[in-house]
N, C-alpha and C positions, 0 to 999 in steps of 0.2 A: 504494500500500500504506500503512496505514494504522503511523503508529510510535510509540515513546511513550521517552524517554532519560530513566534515574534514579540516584541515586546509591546502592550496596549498599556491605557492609561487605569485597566482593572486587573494587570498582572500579566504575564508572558501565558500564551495562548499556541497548541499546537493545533494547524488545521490536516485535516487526514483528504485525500481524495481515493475514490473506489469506483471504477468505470467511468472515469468522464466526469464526477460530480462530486460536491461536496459532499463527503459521508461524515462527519464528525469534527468538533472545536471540542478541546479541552484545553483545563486550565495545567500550567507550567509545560516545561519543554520536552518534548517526545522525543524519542530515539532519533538520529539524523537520517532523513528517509531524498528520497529523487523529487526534486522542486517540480513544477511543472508552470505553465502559465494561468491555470485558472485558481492553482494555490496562490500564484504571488498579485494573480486577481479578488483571490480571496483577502489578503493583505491589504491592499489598495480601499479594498469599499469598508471595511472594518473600520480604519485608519480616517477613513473620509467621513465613520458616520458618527465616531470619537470626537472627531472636529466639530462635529455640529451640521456639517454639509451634505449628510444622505439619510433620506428617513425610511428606504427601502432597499432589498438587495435584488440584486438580478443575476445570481450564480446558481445555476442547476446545482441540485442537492438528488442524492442518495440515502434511502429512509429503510431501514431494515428492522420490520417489529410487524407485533400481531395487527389486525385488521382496526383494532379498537385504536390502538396508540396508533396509528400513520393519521385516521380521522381523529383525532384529536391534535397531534402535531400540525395537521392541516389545519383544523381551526386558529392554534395557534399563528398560524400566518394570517387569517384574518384580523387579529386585534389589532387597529391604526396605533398609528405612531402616537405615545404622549399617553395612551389610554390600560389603563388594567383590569381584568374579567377578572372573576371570581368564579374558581372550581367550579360552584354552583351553575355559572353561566354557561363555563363551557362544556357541562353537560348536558344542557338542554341546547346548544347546539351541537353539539353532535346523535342528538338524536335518546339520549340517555338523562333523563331529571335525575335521577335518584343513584345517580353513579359517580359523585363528588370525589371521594376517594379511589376510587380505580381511574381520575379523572387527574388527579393528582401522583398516583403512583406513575402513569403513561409521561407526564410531565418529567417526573424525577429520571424516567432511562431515558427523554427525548438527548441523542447524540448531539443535537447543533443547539 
């Protein structure tokens, strides 16, 4: 897998790529892996929206989980910029009221 470790203004960040796409941000520096261009694209929009200059991304991502956590991760790219749901919310969008905590768990492994 393809990784790229950088420094951000909430700590050094490895980004991971997996077929063509974003698969994964974690926090501190990951093993030294083959740079590519949409990792050091993944750098650039990070970098851009730390400054205050991008309030969206436009890097294909790579999402590997159950069918519950990809639609809930998906929700999560619904929420505008500036604004925050609450579990509760984004179970009733994604189709589940009464699944706060499995709503929350999906949260905790989302990779990016």
């Amino acid at each position: 897998m393809k990784a790229l470790s950088f420094a951000t203004p909430i700590g050094d960040l490895t980004a991971f790529e997996k077929e063509g796409a974003l698969a994964a941000l974690r926090f501190g520096i990951g093993e030294a892996g083959e740079e590519s261009p949409l990792l050091q694209e993944c750098r650039r929009q990070l970098a851009e929206y730390f400054a205050g200059q991008r309030k969206t991304f436009s890097l294909p991502i790579h999402l590997e989980g159950t069918d519950f956590q990809k639609r809930v991760w998906q929700a999560l790219r619904q929420i505008p910029y500036g604004e925050t749901w609450s579990y509760q919310r984004l179970a009733q969008q994604v189709g589940r009221p009464g699944a706060c905590r499995a709503v929350g768990m999906a949260i905790h492994h989302n990779p990016l």
